[in-house]
N, C-alpha and C positions, 0 to 999 in steps of 0.2 A: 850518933855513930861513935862508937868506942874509938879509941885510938887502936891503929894496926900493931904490929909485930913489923918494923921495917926491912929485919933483915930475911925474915922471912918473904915478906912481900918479893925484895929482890930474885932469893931463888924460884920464887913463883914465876916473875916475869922472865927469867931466863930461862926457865922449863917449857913456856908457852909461847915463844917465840915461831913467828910464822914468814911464810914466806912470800910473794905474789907468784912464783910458781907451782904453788900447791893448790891455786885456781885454776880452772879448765877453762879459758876467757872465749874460747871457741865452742861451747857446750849450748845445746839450742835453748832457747828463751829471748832472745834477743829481739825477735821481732813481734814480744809481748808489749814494744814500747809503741803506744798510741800515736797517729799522725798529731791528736789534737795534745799531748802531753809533751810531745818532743821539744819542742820550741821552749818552753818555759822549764822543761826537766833539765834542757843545756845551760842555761843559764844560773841555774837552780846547784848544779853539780858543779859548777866553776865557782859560785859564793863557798859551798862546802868544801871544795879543793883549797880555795885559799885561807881559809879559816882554820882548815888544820895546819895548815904553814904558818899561819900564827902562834900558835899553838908550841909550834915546832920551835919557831922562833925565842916564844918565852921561855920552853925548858932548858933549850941550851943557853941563854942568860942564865938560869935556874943553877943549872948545873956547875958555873962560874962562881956562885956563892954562897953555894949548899953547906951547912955548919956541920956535917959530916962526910966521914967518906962513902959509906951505905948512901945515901939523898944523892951525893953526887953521881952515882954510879945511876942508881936508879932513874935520876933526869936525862942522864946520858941516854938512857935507853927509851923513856919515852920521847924525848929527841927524836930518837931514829925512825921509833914509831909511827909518829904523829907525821915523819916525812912517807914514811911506808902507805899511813893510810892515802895521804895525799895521792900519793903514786895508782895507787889501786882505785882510786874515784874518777882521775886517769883513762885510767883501762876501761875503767867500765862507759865512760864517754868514748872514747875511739870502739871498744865492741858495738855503740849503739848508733855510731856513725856522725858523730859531732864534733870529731877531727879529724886534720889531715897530717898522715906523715905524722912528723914530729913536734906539730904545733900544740902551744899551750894555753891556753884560755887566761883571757885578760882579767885579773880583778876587776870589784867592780869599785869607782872611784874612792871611797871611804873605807874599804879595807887595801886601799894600795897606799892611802895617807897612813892607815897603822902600821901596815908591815914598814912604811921606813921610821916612822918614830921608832918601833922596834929594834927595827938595825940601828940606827943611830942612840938609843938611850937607855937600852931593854941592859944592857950588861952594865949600866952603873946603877941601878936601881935595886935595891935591896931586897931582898929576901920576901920580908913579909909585905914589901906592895904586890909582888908578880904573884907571889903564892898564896893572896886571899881573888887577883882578879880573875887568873887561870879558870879557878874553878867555876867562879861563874860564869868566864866563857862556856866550858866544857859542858855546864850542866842545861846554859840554856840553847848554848847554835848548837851544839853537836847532838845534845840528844835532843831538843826538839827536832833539829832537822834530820838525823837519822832516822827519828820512830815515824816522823810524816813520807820519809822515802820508803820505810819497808812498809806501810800500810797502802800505799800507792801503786806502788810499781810490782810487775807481776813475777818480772825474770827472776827466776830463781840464781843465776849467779850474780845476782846485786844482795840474794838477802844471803846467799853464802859468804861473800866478801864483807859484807854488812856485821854478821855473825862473829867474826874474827874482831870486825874494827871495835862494836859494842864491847867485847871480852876485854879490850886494850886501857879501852876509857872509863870499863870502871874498876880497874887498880889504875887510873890517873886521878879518880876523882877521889877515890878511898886513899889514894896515899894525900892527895889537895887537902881533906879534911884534917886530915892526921897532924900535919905540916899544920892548919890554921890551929890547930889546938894547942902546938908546941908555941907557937908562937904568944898564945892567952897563958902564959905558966906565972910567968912575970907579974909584978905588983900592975894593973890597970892605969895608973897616974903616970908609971915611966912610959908604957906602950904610947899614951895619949900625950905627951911630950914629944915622944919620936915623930909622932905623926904629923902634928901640929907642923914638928920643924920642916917634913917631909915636904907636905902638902904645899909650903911655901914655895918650893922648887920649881923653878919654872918649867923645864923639861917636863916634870911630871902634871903640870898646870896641862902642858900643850898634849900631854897624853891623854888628860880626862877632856878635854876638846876634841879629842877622836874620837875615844872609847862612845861620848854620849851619841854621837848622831848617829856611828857604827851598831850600837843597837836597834835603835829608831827607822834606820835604813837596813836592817834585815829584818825587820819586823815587815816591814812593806813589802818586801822581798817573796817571803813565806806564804805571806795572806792572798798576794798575785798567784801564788802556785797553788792555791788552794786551803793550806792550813789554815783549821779555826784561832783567832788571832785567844782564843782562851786555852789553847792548848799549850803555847807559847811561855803565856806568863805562868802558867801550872808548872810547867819546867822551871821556870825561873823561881815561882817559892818554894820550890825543892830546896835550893841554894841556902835560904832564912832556915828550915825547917830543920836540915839534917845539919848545919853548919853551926845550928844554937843550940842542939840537944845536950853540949855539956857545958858546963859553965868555964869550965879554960877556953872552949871553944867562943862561948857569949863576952869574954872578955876581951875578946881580940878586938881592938879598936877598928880594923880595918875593914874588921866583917861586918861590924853594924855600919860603919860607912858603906859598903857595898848593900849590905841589907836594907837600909833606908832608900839607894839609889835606886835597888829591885823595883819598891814600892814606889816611886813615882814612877816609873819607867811601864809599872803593870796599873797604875791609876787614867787611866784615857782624860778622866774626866780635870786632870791637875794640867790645866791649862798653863802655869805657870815654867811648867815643865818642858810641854810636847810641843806647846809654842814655837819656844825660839829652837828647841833641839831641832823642830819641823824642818823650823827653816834653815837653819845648818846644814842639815839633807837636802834641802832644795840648792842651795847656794852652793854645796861641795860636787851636785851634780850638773853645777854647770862650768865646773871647771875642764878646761878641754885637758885631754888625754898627754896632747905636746907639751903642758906646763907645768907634766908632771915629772919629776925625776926617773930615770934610767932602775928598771927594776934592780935590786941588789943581786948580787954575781951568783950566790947558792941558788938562785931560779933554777940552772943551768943543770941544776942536779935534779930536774924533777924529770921524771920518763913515766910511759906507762909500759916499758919493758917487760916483760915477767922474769926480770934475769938475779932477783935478789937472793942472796941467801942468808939459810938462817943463824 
């Protein structure tokens, strides 16, 4: 993938700017959702809700240490985005009867451990960690879990609102790419210095301690709701595939760290691996709910109103 035009990219994303009341959340299809899909599609849509508050979460670090003012502006706004989509996955849960009122769906254990590293560590962490990991968030939950919801589900205003969200994330992935390439420009010995001192940091130790079992446990996730667990990791050598096409891109130290992590992560057979991450997933899901800290205060900003503008 070539590098973008960033400033361009910006007025793109300012032209395309949408709203949640440009959805008709009342328009019938809603009771295309199956007794037997229900159960697992609520659960299924609350992992995806909070995943893009992840999401949310790293751009607005992103945008705290963006080396221009173009990056910055643009994080800004996938910021707001990535809370928009949230908001609209929302909606589409209360249209299908899976809330009440104003309630909001619980993370599930292992991303409610990320979202507070997050809030706690996500804005002293530099640039090129959040803006090589982002994107393979974005390329493996959000678009494997997107293309397994619109192949699924029948309502037509899930693949309307759907249509919007897919349009958002890929100028967040095209501008991710762009960003890891910027970041490969530099002699490869200093990046791999940076790194080294990086990686030492313990914060960021207790990050790659969430980050592994939080994939491991939405892979579990997916494959319960149906997705073929190979459609997953197809998503995910997406990440290697379009992230290596250019060699500023291949010399990003943190891509081939993320890249190698793909590869055992899509290896079943690397015991060494799925092991103990397994049992990470086991052991984080027997943490009870009380011994978990108090969701961070920006929850409080999530609604499925349709009252946003654009």
């Amino acid at each position: 993938m070539a590098s973008i035009d960033l400033d361009k990219m910006l007025a793109k994303i300012k032209s395309t700017q949408w709203a949640l009341s440009d959805i008709d959340w009342e328009a019938p299809g809603a009771e295309l959702i199956t007794e037997e899909q229900w159960p697992k599609l609520k659960e299924f849509m609350a992992d995806l809700m909070w995943i893009e508050h992840v999401g949310a979460r790293a751009f607005a670090a992103l945008a705290k240490k963006a080396p221009t003012d173009t990056l910055r502006e643009i994080y800004t706004y996938f910021h707001a985005e990535e809370q928009r989509h949230a908001n609209a996955e929302m909606a589409l849960m209360r249209r299908w009867g899976m809330l009440d009122g104003e309630e909001i769906p619980e993370p599930n254990v292992n991303l409610r451990i990320i979202i507070e590293w997050l809030d706690r560590f996500a804005d002293e962490m530099p640039v090129y960690v959040l803006g090589t990991v982002v994107p393979m968030l974005e390329i493996a939950l959000d678009g494997a879990l997107c293309t397994f919801l619109l192949e699924s589900v029948k309502d037509p205003v899930c693949h309307q609102a759907f249509e919007k969200i897919n349009d958002d994330e890929s100028r967040h992935l095209g501008v991710g790419f762009t960003v890891m390439e910027m970041q490969g420009h530099s002699a490869s010995y200093i990046k791999m210095v940076q790194m080294m001192a990086r990686v030492m940091d313990p914060r960021l130790i207790l990050g790659i301690a969430s980050y592994m079992p939080l994939l491991n446990k939405m892979r579990d996730n997916v494959i319960a709701m149906g997705l073929p667990e190979e459609k997953l990791y197809k998503a995910m050598n997406k990440f290697e595939r379009i992230g290596g096409r250019t060699e500023d891109g291949r010399r990003n130290p943190w891509f081939q760290l993320i890249k190698f992590h793909g590869r055992w992560v899509t290896n079943r057979s690397n015991k060494l691996y799925h092991v103990p991450v397994d049992g990470l997933v086991k052991l984080t899901g027997m943490v009870p709910r009380r011994a978990l800290p108090a969701v961070p205060s920006w929850v409080k900003e999530l609604t499925w109103q349709p009252t946003s503008t654009h």
